[in-house]
C-alpha positions as CSV (number, residue, x, y, z in Angstrom):
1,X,27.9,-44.4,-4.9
2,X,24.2,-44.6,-5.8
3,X,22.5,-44.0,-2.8
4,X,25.1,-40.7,-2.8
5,X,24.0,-40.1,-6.5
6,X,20.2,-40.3,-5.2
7,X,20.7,-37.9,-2.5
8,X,22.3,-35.3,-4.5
9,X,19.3,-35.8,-7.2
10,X,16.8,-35.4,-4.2
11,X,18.7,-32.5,-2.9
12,X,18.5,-30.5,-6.3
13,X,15.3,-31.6,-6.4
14,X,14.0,-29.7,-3.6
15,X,16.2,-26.8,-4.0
16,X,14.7,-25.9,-7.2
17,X,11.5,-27.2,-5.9
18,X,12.0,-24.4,-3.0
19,X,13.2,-21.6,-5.5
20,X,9.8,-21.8,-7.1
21,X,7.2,-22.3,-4.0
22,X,9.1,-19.6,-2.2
23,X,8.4,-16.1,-3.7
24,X,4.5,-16.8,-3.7
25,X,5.0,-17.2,0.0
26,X,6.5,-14.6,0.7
27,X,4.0,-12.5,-1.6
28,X,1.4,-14.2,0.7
29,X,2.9,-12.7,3.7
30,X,3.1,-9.6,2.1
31,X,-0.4,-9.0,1.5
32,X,-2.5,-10.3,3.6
33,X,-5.5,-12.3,2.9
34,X,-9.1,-11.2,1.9
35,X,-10.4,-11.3,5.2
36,X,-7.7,-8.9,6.4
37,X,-8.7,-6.8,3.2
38,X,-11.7,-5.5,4.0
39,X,-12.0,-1.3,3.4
40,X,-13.3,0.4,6.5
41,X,-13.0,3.4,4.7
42,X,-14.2,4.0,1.3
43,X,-11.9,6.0,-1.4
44,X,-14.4,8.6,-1.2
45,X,-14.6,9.3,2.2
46,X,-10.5,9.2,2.7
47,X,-11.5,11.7,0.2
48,X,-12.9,13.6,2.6
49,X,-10.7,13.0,5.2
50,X,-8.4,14.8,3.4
51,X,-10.1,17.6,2.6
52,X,-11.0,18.1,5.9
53,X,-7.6,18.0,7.4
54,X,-6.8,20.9,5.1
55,X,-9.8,23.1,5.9
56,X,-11.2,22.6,3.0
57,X,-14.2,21.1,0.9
58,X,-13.9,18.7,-2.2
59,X,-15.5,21.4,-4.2
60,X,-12.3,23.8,-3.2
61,X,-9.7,21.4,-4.7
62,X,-8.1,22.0,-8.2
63,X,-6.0,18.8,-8.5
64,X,-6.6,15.6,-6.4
65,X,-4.8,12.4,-6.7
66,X,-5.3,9.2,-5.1
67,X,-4.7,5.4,-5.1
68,X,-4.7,2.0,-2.7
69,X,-1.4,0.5,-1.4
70,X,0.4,-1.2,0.7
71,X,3.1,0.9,3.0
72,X,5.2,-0.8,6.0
73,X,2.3,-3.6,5.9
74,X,-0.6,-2.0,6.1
75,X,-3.2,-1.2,3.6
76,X,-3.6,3.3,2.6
77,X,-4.8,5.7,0.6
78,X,-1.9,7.6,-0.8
79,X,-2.3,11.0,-2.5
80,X,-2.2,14.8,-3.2
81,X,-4.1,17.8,-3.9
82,X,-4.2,21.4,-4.7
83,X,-5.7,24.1,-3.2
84,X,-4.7,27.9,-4.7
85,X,-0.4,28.2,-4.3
86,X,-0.4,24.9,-2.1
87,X,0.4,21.2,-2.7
88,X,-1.1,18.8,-0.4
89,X,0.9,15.0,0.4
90,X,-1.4,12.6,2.7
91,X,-1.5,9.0,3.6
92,X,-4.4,7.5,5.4
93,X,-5.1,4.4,7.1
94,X,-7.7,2.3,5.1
95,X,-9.2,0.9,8.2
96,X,-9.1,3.3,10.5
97,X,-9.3,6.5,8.5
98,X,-6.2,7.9,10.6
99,X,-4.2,10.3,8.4
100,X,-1.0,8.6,8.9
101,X,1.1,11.0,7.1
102,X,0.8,14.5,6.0
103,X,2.9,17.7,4.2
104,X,2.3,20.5,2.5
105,X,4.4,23.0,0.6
106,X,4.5,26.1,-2.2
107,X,3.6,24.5,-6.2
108,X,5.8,27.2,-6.4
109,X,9.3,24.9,-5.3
């Protein structure tokens, strides 16, 4: 009966033990580690990038939106601009500079 109680104290033990180690782990494997987070490509140049895709020049944009994160585990630069009637949506790869994702439509809908 005590070596039964024991094990069940031990059990709990590392159950709750588990419950708290666990989710910064997994928030480990969800970012990876400094050396993996290195930025090829600066905020201003994915900047450009964008731009660029669109024909256009920084100068030419009216609105322009951007930030760093993480999407289907790999590190971008989401945003969007405007340019006259048209809305701009872009993703780019930080380290490669590879626009990833792109879509336009009217401001107008």
């Amino acid at each position: 009966m005590k070596n039964m109680k024991k094990s069940v104290i031990t059990a709990a033990s590392v159950l709750m033990l588990g419950s708290v180690l666990l989710p910064s782990h997994l928030t480990a494997l969800a970012a990876p580690s400094g050396a993996q987070q290195s930025t090829a490509v600066t905020k201003d140049q994915a900047k450009e990038i964008a731009a660029s895709k669109a024909g256009l020049s920084i100068s030419d944009l009216s609105f322009f939106w951007m930030e760093k994160e993480w999407d289907d585990g790999r590190l971008c630069y989401e945003g969007e601009f405007v340019h006259k009637t048209t809305e701009y949506e872009f993703e780019i790869d930080v380290n490669t500079g590879t626009v990833t994702e792109w879509d336009t439509e009217s401001i107008y809908d």
